[in-house]
C-alpha positions as CSV (number, residue, x, y, z in Angstrom):
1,X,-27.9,-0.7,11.7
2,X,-24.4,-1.9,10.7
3,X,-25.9,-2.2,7.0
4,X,-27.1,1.8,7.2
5,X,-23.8,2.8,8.7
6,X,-21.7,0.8,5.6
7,X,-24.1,2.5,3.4
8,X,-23.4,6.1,4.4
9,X,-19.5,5.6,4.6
10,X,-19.6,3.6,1.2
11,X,-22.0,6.8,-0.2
12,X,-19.6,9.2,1.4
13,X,-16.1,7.7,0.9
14,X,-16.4,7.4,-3.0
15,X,-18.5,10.6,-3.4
16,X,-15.4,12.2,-1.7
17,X,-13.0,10.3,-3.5
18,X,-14.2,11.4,-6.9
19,X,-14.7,15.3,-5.5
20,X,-10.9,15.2,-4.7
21,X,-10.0,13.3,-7.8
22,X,-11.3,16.2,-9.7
23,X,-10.1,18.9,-8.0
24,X,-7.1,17.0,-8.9
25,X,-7.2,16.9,-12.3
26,X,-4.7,20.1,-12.8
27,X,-1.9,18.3,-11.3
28,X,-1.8,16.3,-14.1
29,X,-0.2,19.5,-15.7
30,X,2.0,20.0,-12.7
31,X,5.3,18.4,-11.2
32,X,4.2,15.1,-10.0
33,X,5.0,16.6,-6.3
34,X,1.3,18.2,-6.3
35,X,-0.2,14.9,-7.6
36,X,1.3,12.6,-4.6
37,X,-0.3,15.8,-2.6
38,X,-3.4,15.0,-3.3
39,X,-2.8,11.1,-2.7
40,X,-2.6,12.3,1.0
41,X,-5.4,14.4,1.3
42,X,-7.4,10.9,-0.2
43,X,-6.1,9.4,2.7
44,X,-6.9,11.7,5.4
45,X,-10.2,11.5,4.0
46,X,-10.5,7.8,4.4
47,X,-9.0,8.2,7.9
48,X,-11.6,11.3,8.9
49,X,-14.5,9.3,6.9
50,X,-14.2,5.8,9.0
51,X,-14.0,7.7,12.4
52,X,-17.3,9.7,12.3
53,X,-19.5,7.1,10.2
54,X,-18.0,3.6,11.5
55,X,-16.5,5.3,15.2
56,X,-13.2,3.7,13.6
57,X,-9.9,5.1,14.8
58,X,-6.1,4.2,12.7
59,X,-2.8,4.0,15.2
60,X,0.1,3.7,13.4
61,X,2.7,2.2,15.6
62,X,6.6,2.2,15.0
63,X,7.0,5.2,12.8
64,X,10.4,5.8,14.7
65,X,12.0,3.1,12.3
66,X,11.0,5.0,8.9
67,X,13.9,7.2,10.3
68,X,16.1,4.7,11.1
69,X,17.4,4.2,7.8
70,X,18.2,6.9,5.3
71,X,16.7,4.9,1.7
72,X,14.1,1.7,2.5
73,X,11.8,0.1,0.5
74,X,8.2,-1.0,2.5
75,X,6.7,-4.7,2.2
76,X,3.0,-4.3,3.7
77,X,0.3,-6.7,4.4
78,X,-2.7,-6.4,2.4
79,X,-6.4,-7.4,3.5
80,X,-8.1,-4.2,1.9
81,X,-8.5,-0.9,-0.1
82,X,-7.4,1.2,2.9
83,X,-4.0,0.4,3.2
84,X,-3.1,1.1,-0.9
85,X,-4.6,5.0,0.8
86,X,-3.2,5.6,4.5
87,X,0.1,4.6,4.0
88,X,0.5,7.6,1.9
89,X,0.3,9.7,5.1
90,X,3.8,8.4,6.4
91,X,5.6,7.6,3.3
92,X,7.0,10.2,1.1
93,X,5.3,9.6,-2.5
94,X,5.8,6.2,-2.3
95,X,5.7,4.2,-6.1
96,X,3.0,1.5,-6.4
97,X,3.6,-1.7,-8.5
98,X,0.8,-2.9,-9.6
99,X,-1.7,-4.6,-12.1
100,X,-2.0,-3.1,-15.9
101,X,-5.2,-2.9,-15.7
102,X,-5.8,-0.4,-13.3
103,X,-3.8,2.4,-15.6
104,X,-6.9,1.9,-18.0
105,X,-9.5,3.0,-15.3
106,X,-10.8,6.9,-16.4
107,X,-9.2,9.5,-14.5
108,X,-7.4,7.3,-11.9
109,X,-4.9,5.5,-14.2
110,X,-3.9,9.1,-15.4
111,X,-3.1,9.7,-12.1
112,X,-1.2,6.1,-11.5
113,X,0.4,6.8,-14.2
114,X,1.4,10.6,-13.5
115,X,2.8,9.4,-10.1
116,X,5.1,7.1,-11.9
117,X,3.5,3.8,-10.9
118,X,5.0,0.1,-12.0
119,X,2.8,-1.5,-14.1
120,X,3.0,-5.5,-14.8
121,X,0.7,-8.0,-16.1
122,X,0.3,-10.8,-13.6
123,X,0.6,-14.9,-13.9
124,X,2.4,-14.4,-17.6
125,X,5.4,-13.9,-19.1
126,X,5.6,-11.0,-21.7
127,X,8.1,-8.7,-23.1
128,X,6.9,-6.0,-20.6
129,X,7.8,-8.1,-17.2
130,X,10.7,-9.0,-18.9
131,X,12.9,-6.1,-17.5
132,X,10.6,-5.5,-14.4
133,X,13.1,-6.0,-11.6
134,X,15.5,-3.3,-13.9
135,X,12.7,-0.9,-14.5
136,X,11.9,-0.8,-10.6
137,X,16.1,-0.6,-9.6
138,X,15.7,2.2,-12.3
139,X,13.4,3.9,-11.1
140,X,13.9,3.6,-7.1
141,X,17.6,5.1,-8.1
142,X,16.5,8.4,-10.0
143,X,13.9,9.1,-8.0
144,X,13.7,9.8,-3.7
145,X,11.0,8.2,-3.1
146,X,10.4,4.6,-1.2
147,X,8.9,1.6,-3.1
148,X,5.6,0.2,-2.0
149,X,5.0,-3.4,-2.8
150,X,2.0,-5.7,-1.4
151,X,3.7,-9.1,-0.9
152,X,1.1,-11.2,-0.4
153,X,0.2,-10.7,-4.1
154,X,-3.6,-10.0,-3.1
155,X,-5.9,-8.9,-0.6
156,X,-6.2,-11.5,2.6
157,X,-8.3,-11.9,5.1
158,X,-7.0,-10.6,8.6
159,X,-5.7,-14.0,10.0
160,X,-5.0,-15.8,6.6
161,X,-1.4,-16.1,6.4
162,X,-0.8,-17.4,2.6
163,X,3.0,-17.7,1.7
164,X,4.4,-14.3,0.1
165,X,5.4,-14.2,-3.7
166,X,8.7,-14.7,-4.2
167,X,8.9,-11.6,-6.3
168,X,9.9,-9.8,-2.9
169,X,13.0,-11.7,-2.7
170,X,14.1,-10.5,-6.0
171,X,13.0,-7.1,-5.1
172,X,15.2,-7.0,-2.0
173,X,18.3,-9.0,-3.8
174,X,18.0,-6.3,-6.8
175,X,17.6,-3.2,-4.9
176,X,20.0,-4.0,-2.2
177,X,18.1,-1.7,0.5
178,X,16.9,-2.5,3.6
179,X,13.4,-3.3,4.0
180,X,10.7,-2.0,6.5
181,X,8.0,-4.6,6.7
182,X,4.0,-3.5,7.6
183,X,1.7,-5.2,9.0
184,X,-1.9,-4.0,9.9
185,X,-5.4,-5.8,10.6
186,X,-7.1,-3.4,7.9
187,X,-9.6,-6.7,7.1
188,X,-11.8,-7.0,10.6
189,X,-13.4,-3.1,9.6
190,X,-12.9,-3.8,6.0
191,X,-13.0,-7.6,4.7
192,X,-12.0,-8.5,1.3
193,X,-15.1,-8.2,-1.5
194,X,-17.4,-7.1,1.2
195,X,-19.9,-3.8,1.2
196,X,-20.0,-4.3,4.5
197,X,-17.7,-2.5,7.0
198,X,-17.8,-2.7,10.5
199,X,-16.8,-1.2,14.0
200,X,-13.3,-1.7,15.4
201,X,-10.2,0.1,15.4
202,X,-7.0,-0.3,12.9
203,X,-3.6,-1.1,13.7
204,X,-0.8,-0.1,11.1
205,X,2.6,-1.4,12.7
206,X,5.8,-0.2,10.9
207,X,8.5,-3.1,12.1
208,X,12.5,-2.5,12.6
209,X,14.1,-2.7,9.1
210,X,15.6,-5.9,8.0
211,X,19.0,-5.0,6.7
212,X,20.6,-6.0,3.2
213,X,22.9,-9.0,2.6
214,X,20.7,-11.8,3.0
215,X,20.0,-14.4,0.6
216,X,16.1,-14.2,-1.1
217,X,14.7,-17.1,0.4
218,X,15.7,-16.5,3.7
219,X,14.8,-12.6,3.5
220,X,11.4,-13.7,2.1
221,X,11.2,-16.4,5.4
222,X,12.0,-13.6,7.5
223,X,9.8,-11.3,6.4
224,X,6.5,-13.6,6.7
225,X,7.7,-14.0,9.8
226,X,7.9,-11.0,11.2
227,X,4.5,-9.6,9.6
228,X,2.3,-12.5,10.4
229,X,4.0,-12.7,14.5
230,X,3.0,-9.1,14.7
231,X,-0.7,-9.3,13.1
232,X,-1.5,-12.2,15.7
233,X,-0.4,-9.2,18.6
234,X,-3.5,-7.3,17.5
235,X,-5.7,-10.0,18.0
């Protein structure tokens, strides 16, 4: 039965996903505005899609400290595809770091790419990561809109608690904003590399911002902290 059930949302979810894709594709013409619309309307559709197949419901908790600071940038947890959708809901256009590769997928890296996502090749040192922590200060200051960033450098399973990437600390010393941390438990419905999904509600925990100042390593120890102590609470 479980098998049947992560058939039909697996069917549904990308068939729906490529619908809205293409009723995206004039954006791509438009202000970048109408493109991050239809980012949200993906995610509502994951949302909508996992409670009537999988009889999976999403609480976001602490979305009273997104307003606590005026400018932020968000540090989430990552265990699988739904998170990179549904925090779209509650963050206003956020920009995506991530993997080159990805901007050379059909249709979706012209949309990566129209959204103004950071590209950077991973595990080597080339002339394009060479000014990454400038092209993201860069960026973050011409534009209002919050950085995303996946700390854990990969998808994890829901109890794993591998160290963050150090990366983060330079974010934070670079940027000099305060920092909302996410944690969630994203991986119990939806594991890592699995087709299967299964029953079980999702918890997406925005946690009080941690404050500017601090020095990289301790900001990074803080962080881990704070995300991991508040995953085990779901449990």
């Amino acid at each position: 039965m479980q098998f049947l059930k992560s058939l039909v949302f697996n069917i549904l979810l990308y068939a729906g996903l490529i619908l809205i894709f293409i009723l995206a594709m004039p954006t791509l013409f438009l202000p970048s505005k109408f493109t991050l619309f239809f980012g949200r309307i993906s995610a509502k559709y994951m949302i909508f899609t996992m409670r009537i197949i999988l009889n999976t419901k999403v609480y976001f908790h602490g979305l009273e400290n997104l307003r606590k600071v005026e400018s932020f940038f968000v540090a989430s947890a990552h265990q699988s595809m739904f998170e990179t959708f549904v925090l779209q809901i509650h963050l206003d256009g956020p920009i995506f770091i991530l993997k080159k590769e990805l901007l050379r997928i059909p249709l979706f890296g012209r949309y990566l790419k129209k959204i103004g996502a950071i590209e950077i090749v991973r595990e080597t040192t080339t002339k394009e990561n060479l000014d990454f922590f400038d092209k993201i200060k860069n960026k973050i200051n011409n534009e209002n809109r919050p950085l995303l960033i996946f700390p854990q450098g990969t998808r994890v399973k829901p109890y794993e608690q591998v160290p963050f990437k150090k990366g983060v600390g330079r974010i934070y010393d670079k940027l000099n904003l305060p920092c909302i941390p996410v944690a969630l438990d994203s991986g119990k419905v939806w594991p890592k590399n699995s087709f299967m999904k299964y029953p079980g509600n999702i918890n997406v925990s925005f946690l009080e911002p941690i404050m500017p100042g601090k020095n990289k390593e301790e900001f990074v120890k803080e962080i881990e902290n704070k995300i991991y102590s508040e995953i085990k609470k779901f449990n």
